[in-house]
ROSE-4610 file (N, C-alpha, C; in Angstrom, 1 decimal, always signed):
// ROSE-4610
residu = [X/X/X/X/X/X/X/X/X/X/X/X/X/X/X/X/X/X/X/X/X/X/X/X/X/X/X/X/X/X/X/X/X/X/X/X/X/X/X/X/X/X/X/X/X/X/X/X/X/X/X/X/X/X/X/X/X/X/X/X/X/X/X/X/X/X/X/X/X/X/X/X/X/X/X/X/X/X/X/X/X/X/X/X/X/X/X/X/X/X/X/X/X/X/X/X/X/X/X/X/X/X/X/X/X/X/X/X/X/X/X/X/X/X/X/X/X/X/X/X/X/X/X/X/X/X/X/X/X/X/X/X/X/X/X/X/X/X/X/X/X/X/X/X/X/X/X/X/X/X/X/X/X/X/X/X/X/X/X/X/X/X/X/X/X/X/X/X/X/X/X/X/X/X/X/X/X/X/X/X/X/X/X/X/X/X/X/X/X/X/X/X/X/X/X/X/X/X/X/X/X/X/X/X/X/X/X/X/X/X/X/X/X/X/X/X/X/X/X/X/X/X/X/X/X/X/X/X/X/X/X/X/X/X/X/X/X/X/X/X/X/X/X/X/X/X/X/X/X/X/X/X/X/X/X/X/X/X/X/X/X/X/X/X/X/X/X/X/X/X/X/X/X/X/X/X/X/X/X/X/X/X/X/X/X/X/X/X/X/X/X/X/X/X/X/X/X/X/X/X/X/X/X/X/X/X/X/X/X/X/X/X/X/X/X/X/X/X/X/X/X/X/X/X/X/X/X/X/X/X/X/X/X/X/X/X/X/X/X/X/X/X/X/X/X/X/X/X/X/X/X/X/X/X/X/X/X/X/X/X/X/X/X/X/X/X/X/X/X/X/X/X/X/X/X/X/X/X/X/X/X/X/X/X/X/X/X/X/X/X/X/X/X/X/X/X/X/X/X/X/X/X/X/X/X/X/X/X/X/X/X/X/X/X/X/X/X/X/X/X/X/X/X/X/X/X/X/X/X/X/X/X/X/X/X/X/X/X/X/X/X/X/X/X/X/X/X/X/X/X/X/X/X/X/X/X/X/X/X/X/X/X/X/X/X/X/X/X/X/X/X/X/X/X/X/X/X/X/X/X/X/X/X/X/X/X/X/X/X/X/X/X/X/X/X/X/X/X/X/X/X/X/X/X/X/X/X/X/X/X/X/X/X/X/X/X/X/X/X/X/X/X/X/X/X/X/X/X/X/X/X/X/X/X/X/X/X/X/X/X/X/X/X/X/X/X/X/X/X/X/X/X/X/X/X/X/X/X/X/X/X/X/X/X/X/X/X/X/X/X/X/X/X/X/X/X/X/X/X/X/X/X/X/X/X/X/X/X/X/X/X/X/X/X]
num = [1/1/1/2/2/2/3/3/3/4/4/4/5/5/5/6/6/6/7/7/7/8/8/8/9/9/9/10/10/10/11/11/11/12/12/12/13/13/13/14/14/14/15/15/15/16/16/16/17/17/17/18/18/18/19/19/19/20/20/20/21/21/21/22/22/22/23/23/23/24/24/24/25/25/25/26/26/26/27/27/27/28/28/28/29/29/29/30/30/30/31/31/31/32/32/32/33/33/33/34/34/34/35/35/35/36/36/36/37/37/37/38/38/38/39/39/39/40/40/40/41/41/41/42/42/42/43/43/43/44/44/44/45/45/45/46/46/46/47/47/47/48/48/48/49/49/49/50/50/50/51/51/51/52/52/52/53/53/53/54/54/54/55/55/55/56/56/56/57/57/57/58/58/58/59/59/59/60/60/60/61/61/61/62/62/62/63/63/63/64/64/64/65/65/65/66/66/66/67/67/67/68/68/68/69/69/69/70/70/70/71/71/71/72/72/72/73/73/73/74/74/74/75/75/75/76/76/76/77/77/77/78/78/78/79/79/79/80/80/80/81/81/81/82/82/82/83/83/83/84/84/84/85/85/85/86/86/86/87/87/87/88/88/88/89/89/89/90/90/90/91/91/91/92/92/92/93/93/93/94/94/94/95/95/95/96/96/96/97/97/97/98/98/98/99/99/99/100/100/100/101/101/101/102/102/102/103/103/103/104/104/104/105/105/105/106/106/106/107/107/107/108/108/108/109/109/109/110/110/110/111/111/111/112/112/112/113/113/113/114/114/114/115/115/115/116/116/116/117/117/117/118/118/118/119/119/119/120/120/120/121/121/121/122/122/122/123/123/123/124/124/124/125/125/125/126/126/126/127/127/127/128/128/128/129/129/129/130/130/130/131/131/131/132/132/132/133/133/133/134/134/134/135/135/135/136/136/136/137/137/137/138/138/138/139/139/139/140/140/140/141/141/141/142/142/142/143/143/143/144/144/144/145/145/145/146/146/146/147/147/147/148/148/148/149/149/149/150/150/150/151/151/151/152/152/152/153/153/153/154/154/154/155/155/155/156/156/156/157/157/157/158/158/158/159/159/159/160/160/160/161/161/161/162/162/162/163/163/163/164/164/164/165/165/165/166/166/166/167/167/167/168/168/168/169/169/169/170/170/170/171/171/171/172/172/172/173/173/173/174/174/174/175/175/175/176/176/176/177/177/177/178/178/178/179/179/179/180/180/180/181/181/181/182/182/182/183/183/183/184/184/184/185/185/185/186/186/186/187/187/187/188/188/188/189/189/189/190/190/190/191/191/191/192/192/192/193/193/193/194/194/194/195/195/195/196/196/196/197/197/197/198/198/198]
x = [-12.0/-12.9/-14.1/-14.8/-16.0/-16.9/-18.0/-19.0/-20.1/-19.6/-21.3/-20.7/-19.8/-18.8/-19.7/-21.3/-21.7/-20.5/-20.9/-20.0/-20.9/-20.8/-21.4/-20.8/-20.8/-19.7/-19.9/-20.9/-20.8/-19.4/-19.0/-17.5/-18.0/-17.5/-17.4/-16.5/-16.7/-15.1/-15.6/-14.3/-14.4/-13.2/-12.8/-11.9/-11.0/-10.3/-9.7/-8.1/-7.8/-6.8/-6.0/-4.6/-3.3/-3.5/-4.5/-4.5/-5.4/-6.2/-7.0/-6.4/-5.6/-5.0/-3.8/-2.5/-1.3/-1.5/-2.1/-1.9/-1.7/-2.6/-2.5/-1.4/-1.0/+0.6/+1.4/+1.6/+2.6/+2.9/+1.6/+1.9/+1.9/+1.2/+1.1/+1.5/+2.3/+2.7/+4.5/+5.5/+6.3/+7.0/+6.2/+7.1/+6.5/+5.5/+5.3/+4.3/+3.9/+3.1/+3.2/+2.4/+2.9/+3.5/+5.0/+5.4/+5.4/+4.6/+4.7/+3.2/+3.0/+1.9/+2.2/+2.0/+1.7/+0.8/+0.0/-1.0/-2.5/-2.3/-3.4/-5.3/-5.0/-5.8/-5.5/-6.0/-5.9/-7.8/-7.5/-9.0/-9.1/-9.6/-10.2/-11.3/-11.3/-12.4/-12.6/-13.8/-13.4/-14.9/-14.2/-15.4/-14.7/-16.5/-16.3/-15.2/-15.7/-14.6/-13.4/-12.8/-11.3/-11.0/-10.1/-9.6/-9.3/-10.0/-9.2/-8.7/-8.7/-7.8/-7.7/-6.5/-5.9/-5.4/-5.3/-4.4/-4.3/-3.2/-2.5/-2.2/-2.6/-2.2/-1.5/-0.8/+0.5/+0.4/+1.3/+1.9/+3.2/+3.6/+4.4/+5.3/+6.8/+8.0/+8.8/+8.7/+9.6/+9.5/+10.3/+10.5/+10.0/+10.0/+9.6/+7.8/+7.3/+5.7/+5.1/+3.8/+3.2/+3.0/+3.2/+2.7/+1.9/+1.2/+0.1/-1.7/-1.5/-2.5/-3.2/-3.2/-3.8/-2.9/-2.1/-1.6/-1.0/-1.8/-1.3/-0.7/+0.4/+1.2/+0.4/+0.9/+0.0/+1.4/+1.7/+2.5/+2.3/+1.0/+0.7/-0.5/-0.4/-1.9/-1.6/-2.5/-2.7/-3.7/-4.0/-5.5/-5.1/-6.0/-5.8/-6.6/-6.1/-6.6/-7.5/-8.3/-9.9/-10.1/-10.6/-10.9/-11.4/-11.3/-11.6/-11.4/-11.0/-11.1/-9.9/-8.8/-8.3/-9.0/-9.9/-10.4/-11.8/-12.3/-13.6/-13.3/-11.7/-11.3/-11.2/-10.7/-10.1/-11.4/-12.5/-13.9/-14.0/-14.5/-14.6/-13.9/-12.9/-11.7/-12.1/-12.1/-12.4/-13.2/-14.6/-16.1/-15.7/-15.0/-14.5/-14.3/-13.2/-11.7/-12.9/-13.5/-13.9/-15.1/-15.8/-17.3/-16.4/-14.8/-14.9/-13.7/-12.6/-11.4/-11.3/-12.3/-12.2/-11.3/-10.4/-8.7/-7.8/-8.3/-7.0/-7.3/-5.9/-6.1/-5.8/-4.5/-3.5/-3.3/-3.0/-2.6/-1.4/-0.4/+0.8/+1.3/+1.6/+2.3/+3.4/+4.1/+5.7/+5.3/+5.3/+5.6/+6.9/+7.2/+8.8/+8.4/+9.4/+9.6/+10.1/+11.0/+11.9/+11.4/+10.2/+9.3/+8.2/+8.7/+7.2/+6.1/+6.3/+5.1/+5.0/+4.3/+4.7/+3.6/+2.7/+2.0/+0.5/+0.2/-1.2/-2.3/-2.1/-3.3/-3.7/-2.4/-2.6/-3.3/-3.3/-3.4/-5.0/-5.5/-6.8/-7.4/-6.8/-7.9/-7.6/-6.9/-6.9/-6.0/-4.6/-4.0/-3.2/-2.1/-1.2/-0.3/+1.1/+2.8/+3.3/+3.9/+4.7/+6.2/+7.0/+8.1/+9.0/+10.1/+11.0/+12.0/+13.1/+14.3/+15.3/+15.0/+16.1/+14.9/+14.0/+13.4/+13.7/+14.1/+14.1/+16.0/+16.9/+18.0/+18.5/+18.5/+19.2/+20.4/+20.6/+21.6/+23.0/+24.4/+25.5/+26.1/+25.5/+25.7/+24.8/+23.8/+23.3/+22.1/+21.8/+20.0/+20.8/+22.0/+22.1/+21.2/+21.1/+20.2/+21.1/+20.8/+21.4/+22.1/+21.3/+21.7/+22.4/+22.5/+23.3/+24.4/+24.4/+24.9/+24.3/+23.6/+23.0/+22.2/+22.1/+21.8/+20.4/+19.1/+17.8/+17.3/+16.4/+15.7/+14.9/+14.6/+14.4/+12.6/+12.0/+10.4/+10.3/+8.8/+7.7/+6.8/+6.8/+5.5/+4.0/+3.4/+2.2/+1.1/+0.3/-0.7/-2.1/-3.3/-4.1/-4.7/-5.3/-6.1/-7.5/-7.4/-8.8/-9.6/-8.5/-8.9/-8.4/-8.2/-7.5/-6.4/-5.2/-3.8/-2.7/-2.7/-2.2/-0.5/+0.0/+1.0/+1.9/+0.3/+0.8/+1.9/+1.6/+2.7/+4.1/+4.6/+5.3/+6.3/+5.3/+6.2/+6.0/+5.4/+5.5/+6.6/+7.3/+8.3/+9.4/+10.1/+11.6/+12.1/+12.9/+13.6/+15.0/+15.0/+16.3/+16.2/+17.7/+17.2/+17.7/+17.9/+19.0/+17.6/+17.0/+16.0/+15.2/+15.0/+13.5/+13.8/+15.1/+15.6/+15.5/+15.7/+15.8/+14.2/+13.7/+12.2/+11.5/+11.9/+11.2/+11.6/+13.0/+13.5/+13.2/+12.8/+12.0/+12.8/+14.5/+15.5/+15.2/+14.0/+14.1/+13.0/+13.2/+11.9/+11.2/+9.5/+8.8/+8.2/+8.3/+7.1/+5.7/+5.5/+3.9/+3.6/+2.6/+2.4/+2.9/+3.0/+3.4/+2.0/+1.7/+0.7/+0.3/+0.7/-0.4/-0.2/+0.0/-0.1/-1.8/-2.3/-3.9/-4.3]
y = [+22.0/+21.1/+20.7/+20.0/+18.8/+20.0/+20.9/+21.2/+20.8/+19.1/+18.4/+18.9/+19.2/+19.3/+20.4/+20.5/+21.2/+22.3/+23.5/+24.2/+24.7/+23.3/+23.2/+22.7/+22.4/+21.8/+20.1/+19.9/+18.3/+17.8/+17.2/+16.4/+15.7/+15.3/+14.6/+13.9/+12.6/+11.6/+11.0/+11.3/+10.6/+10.5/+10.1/+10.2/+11.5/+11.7/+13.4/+13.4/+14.4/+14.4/+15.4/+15.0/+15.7/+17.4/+18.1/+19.2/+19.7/+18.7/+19.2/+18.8/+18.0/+17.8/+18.4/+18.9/+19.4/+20.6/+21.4/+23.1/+22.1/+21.3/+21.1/+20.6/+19.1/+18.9/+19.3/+20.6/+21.2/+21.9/+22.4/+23.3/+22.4/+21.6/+21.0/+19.3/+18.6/+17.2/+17.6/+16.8/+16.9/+16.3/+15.5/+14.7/+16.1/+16.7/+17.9/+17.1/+18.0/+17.5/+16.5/+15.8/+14.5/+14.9/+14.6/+15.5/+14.4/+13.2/+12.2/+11.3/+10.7/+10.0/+8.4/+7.7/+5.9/+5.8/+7.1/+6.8/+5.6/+4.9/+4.2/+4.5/+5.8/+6.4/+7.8/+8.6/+9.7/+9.6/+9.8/+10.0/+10.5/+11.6/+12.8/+13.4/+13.7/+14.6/+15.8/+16.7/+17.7/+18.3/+19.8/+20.5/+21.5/+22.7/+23.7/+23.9/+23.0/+22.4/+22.5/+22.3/+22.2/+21.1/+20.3/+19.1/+19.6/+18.2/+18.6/+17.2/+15.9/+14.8/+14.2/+13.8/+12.8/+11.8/+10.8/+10.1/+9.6/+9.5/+9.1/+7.6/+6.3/+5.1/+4.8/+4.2/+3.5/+2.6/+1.8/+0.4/+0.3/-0.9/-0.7/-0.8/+0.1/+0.8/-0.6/-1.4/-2.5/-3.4/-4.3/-5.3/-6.6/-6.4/-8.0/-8.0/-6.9/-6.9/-7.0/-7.4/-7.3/-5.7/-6.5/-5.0/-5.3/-6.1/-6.6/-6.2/-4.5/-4.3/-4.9/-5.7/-6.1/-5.7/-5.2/-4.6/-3.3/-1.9/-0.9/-0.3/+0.8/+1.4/+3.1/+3.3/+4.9/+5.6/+6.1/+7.6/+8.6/+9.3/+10.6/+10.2/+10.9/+10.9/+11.7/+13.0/+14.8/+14.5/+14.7/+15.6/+17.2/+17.8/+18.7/+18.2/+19.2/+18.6/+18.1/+17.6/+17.9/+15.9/+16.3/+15.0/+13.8/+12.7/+11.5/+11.8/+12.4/+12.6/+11.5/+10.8/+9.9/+8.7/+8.0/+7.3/+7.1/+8.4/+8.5/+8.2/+9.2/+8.7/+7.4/+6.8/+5.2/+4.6/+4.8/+3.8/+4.3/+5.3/+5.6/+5.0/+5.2/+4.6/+3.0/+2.6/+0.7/+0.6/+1.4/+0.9/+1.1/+2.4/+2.8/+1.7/+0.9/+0.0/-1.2/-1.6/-3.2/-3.0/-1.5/-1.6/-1.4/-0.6/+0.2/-1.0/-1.6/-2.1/-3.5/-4.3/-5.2/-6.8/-6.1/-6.7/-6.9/-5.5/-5.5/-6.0/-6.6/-7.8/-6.8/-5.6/-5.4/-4.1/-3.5/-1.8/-2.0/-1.1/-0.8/-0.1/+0.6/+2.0/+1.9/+2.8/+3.0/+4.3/+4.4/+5.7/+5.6/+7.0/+7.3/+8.4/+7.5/+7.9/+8.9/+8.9/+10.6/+11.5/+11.7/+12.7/+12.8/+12.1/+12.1/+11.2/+10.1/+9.9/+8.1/+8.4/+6.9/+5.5/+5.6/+4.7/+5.0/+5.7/+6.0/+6.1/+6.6/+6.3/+5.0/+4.8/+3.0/+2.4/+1.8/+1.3/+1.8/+2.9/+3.3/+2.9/+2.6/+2.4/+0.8/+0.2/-1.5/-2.0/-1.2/-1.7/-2.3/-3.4/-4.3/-3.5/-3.7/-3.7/-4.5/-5.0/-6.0/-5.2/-5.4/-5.3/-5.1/-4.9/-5.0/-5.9/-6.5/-6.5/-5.3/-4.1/-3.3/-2.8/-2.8/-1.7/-2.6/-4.0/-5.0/-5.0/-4.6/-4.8/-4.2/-2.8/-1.5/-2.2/-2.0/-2.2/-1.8/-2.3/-2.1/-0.5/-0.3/+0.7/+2.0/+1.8/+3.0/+3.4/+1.7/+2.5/+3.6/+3.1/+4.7/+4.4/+6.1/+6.1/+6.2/+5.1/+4.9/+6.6/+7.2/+8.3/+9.2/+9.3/+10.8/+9.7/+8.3/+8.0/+8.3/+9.2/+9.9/+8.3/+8.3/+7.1/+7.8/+6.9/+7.2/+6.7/+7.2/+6.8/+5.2/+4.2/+3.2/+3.4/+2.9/+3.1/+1.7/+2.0/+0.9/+0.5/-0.3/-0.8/-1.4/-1.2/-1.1/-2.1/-3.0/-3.3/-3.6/-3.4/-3.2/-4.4/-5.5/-6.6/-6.1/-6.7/-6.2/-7.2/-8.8/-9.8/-11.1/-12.2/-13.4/-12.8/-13.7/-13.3/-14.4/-15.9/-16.6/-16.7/-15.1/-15.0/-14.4/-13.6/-12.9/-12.9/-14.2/-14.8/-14.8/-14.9/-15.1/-13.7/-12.7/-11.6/-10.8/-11.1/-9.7/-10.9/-11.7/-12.7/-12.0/-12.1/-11.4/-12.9/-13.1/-13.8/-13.7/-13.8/-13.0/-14.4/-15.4/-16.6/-16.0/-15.0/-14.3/-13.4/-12.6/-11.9/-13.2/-13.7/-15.2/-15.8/-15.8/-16.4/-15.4/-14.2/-13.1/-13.1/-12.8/-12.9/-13.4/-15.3/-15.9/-16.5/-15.9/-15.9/-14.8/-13.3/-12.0/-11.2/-11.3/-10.2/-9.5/-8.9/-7.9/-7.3/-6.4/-5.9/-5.1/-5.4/-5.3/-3.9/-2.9/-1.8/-1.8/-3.0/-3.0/-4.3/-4.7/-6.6/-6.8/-8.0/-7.7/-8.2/-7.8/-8.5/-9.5/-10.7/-12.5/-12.3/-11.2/-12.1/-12.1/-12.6/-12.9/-12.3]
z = [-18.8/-18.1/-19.0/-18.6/-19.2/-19.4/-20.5/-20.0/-18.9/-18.9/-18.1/-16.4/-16.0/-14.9/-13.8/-13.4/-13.0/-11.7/-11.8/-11.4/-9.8/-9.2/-7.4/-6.4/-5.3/-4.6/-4.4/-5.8/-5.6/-6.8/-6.0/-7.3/-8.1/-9.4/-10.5/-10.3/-10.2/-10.6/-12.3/-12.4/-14.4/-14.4/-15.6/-16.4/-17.0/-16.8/-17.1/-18.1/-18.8/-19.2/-19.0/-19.4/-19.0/-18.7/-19.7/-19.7/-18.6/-18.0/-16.8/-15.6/-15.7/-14.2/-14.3/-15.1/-15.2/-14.2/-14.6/-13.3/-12.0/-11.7/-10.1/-10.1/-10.9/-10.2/-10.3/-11.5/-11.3/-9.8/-9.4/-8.2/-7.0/-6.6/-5.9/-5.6/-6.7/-6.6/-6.7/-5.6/-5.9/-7.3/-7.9/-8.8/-10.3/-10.2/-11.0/-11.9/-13.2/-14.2/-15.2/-15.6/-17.1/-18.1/-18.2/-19.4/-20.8/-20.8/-21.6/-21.7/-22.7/-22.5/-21.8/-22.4/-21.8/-20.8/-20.1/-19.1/-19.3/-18.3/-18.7/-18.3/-17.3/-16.8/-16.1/-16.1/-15.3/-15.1/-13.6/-12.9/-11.7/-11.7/-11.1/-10.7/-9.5/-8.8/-9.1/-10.2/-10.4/-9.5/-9.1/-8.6/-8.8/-8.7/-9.5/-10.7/-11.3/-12.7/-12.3/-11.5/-10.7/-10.4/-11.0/-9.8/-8.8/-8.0/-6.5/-6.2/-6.6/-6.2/-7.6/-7.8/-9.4/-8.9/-9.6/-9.6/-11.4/-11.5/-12.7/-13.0/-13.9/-13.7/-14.9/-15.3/-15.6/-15.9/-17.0/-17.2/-16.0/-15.2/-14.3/-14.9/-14.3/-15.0/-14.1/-13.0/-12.7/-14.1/-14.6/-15.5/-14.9/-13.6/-13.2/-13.1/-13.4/-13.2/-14.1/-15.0/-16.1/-16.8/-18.1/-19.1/-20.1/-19.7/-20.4/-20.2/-19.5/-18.8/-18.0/-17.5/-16.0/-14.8/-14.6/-13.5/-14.1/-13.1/-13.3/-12.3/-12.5/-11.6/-10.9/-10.1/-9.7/-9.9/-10.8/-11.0/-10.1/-10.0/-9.0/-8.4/-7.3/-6.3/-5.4/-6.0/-5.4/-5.0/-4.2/-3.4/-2.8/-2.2/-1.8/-0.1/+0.8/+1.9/+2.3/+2.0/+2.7/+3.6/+4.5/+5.3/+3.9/+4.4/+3.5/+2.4/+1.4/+0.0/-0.6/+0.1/-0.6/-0.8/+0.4/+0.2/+0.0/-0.6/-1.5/-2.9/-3.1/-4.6/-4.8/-4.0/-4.1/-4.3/-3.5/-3.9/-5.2/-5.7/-6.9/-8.2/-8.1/-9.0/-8.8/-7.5/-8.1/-8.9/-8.6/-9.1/-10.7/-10.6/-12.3/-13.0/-12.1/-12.8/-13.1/-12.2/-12.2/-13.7/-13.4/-14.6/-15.5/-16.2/-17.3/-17.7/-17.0/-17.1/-16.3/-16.7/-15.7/-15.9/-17.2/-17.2/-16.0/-15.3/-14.2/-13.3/-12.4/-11.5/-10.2/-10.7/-9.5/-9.6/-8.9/-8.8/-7.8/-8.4/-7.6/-7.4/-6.3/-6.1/-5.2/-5.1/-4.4/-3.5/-2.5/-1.5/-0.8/-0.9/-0.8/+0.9/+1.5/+3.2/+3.5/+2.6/+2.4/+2.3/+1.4/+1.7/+2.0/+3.4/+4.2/+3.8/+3.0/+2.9/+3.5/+4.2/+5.3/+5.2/+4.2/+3.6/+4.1/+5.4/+5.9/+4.7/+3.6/+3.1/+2.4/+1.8/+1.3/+2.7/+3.4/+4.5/+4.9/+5.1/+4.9/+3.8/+3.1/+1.9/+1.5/+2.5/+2.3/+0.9/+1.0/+0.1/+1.2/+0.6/+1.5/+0.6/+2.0/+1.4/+1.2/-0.1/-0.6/-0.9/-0.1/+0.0/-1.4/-1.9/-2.5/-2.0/-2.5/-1.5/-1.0/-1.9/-1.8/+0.0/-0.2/+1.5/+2.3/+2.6/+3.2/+3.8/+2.5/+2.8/+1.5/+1.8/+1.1/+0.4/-0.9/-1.7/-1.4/-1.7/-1.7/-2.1/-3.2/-4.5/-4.0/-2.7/-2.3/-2.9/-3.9/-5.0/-5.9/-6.7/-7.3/-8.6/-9.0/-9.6/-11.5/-12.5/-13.4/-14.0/-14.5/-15.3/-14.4/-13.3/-12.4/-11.1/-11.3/-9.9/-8.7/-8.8/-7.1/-6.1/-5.2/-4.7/-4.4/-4.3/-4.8/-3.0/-2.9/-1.9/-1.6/-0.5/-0.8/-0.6/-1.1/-1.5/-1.2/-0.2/+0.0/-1.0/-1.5/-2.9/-2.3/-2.5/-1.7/-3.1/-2.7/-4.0/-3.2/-4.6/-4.5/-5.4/-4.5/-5.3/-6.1/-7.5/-7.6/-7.6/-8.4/-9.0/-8.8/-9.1/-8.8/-9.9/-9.5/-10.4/-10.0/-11.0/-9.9/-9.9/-10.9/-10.9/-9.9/-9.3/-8.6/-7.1/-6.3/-5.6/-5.6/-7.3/-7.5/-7.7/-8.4/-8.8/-7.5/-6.7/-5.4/-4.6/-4.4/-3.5/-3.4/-2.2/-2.3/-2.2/-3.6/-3.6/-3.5/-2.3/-1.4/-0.2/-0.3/+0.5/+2.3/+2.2/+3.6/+4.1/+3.2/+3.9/+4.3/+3.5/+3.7/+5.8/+5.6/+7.0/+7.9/+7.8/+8.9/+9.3/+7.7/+8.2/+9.5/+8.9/+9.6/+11.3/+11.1/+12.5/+13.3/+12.8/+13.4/+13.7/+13.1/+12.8/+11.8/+11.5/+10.5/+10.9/+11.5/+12.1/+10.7/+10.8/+9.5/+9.9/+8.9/+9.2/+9.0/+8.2/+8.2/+7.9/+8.0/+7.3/+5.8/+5.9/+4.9/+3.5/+2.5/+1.8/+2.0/+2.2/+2.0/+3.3/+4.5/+5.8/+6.1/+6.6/+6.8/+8.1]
């Protein structure tokens, strides 16, 4: 940890690296600790020089989204229980992104239903769901997953505006002309709004 990291129960949010946040997701994040770099941020709440909430950010791993750093992906987001603390991290982290990184337009994350994780905190903290087509209308093939065949769970993609992006219309679209019609006929019952609805 930081020397400057006073050891009281007021948090530090900064900037943190792999070796300060790894113990906690090992124990505590299902997806486990960073076993690789390309992070484009790790930022963390630390108290009593301990993290207690991370989140890890990314170049997005879809092909259809920018990798040109202005849209980053969320890999991990631990907290540990405590009331509000996801979305004290989340204020914190904008003010970070807009004064330190104010490239980025878009933040994107995936929460997976399977294990429990049903979007509540995105949604508290004023992110919109922009669909996939696979969460909209599950794939043939089951989502298998390339390297084992195993069929993968279908994940909600969730984004976070920071900035104008006038690409962005385009690459969050299901261009899917069968979902587009169920949509707008109201045979597809929606779990949450969807992003541009107003």
């Amino acid at each position: 940890m930081s020397l400057f990291d006073l050891d009281t129960d007021e948090t530090v949010w900064r900037p943190a690296t792999a070796i300060e946040v790894n113990p906690m997701l090992t124990a505590e994040h299902y997806l486990g600790p960073i076993v690789s770099g390309g992070h484009q941020l790790i930022y963390a709440g630390i108290q009593h020089r301990h993290p207690i909430a991370i989140q890890v950010w990314r170049t997005p791993t879809s092909r259809r989204l920018p990798n040109d750093g202005t849209w980053w992906e969320l890999s991990r987001w631990c907290l540990r229980p405590t009331p509000n603390l996801g979305s004290t991290q989340h204020g914190n982290l904008i003010r970070h992104i807009k004064r330190c990184h104010p490239e980025v337009t878009t933040l994107v994350s995936y929460s997976d239903p399977s294990v429990g994780h049903t979007g509540a905190l995105y949604r508290a903290c004023n992110w919109r769901w922009a669909p996939t087509w696979h969460r909209l209308r599950p794939p043939p093939t089951g989502n298998g997953e390339w390297t084992t065949g195993d069929p993968q769970s279908v994940k909600d993609r969730w984004v976070f505006l920071l900035g104008d992006d006038e690409r962005r219309p385009e690459l969050l679209s299901i261009n899917d002309a069968s979902i587009r019609r169920r949509i707008t006929a109201g045979t597809i019952d929606l779990p949450h709004r969807l992003w541009n609805d107003q």
